[in-house]
C-alpha positions as CSV (number, residue, x, y, z in Angstrom):
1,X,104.9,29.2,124.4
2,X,101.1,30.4,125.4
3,X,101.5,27.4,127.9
4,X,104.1,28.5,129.7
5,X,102.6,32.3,129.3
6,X,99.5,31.0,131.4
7,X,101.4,28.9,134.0
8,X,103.3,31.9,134.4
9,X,100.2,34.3,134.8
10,X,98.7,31.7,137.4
11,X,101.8,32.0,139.2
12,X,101.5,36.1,139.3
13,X,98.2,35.7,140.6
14,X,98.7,32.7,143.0
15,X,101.4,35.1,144.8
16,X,99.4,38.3,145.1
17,X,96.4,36.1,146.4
18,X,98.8,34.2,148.9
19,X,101.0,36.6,150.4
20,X,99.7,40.5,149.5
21,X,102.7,41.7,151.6
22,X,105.1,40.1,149.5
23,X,103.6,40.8,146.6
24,X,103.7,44.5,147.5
25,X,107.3,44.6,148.3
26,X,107.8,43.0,145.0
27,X,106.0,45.6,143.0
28,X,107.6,48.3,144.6
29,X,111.3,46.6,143.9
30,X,109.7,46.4,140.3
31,X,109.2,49.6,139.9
32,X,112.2,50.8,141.6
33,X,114.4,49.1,139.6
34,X,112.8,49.9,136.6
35,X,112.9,54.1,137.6
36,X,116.3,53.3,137.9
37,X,116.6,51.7,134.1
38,X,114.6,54.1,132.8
39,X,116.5,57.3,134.5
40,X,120.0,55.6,132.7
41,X,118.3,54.9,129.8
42,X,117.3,59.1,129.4
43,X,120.7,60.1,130.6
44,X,121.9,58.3,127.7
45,X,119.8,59.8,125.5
46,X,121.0,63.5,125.9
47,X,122.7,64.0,122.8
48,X,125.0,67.1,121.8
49,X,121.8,67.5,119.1
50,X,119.7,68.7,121.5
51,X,120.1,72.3,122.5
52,X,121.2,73.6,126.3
53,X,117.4,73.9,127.5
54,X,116.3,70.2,126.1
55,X,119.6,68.8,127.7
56,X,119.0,69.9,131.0
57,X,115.5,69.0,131.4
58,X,116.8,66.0,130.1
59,X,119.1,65.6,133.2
60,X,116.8,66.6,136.0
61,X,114.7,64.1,134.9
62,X,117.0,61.4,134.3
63,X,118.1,62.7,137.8
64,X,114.5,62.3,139.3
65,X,114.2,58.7,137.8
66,X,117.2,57.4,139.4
67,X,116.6,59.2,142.9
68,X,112.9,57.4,143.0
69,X,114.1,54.4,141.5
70,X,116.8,54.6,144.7
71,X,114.3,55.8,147.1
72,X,111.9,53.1,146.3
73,X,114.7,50.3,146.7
74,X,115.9,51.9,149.5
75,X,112.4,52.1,151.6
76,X,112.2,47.9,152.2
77,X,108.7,48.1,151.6
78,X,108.3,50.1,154.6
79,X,104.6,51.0,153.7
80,X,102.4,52.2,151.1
81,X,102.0,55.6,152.2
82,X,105.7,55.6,152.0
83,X,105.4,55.0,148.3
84,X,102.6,56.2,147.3
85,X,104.2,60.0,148.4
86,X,107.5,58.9,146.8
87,X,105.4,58.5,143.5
88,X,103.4,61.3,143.8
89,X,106.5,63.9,144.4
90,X,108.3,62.0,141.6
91,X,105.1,62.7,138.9
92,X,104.8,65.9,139.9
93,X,108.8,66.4,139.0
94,X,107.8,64.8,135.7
95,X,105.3,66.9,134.9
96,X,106.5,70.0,135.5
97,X,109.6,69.1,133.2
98,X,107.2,68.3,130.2
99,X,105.3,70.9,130.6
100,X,108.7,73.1,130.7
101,X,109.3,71.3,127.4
102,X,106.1,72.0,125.8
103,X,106.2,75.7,126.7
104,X,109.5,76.2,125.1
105,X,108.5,73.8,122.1
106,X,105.7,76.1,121.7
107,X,107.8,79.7,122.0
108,X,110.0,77.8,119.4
109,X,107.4,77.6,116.6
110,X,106.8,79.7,114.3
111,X,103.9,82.3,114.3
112,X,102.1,80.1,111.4
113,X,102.7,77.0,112.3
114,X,99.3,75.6,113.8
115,X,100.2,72.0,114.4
């Protein structure tokens, strides 16, 4: 099992060494396809537990996900400023939705709580 571990790390490194171009396009098919998994896997997470305001901050991002996880696919590794913007729109997104979250988590608490 470690054997084929290392082969397969040598591999990984042999391509990104031999061809950079194709080991860019690969990363960025990675990484779309895996904003596309992860977009699904929080739009099957909303729950009827989770009140209105948690749900749809859930949904844009979910939404987000899946349009950078498209986008990405989509570009045909057309260049790295291409996806380097794409990514950088996309955590911006992100991080305005948690910080949504963590203002309304913090209205939510009560006055003594000081966790």
């Amino acid at each position: 099992m470690l054997q084929r571990s290392w082969v397969s790390l040598l591999g990984a490194v042999a391509t990104v060494v031999a061809g950079p171009t194709i080991s860019e396009r690969a990363v960025v098919y990675a990484i779309g396809s895996l904003s596309i998994v992860l977009g699904a896997i929080e739009a099957a997470s909303l729950s009827e537990a989770r009140n209105g305001h948690e749900r749809w901050l859930g949904a844009v991002a979910s939404v987000a996900a899946l349009v950078l996880g498209v986008a990405l696919l989509g570009s045909g590794g057309r260049g790295l400023h291409l996806v380097v913007n794409l990514l950088g729109i996309y955590f911006l997104v992100i991080g305005s939705l948690r910080l949504a979250r963590a203002v309304a988590a913090h209205r939510a608490a009560p006055a003594g709580d000081t966790r």
